[in-house]
N, C-alpha and C positions, 0 to 999 in steps of 0.2 A: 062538584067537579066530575069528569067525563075520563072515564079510560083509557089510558092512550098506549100504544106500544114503541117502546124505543128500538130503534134501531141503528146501529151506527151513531153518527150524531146526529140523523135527523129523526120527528119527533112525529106519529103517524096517526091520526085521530082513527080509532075506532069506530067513536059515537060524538057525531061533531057536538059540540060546544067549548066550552072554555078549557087551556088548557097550563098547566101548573109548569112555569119551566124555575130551573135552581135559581138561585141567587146567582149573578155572575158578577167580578168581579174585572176589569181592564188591568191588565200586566201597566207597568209605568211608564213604558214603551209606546201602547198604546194609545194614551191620551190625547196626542196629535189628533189621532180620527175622529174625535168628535169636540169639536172648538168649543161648542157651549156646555159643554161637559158630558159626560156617558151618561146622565140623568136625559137627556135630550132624545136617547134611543130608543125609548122606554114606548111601545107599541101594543096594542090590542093586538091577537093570534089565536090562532086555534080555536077563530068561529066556525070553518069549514074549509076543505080543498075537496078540490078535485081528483077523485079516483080513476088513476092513470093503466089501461090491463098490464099487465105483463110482457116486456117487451113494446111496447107501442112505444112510438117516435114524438116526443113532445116540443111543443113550439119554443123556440129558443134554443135548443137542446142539438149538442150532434151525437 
């Protein structure tokens, strides 16, 4: 595993490679969002992103 720093809730690679997130668990509520079940969400992350400077304007983003 690779160093990551948190920030807020989002999760900010260091040293890209894999990246360790909690166990997360959907409130009862939430179940509707995922029809085949929250096992369905379950994603590869924290290969790499892109380092965005400070202040810069990002696509999608106002």
């Amino acid at each position: 595993m690779r160093a990551s720093k948190v920030s807020g809730t989002a999760t900010t690679i260091v040293d890209p490679g894999p990246v360790w997130l909690p166990e997360w668990h959907p409130e009862p509520a939430d179940i509707i969002d995922f029809p085949d079940g929250p096992q369905a969400s379950l994603m590869v992350c924290g290969v790499g992103r892109k380092v965005w400077p400070p202040g810069a304007r990002r696509p999608g983003r106002s």
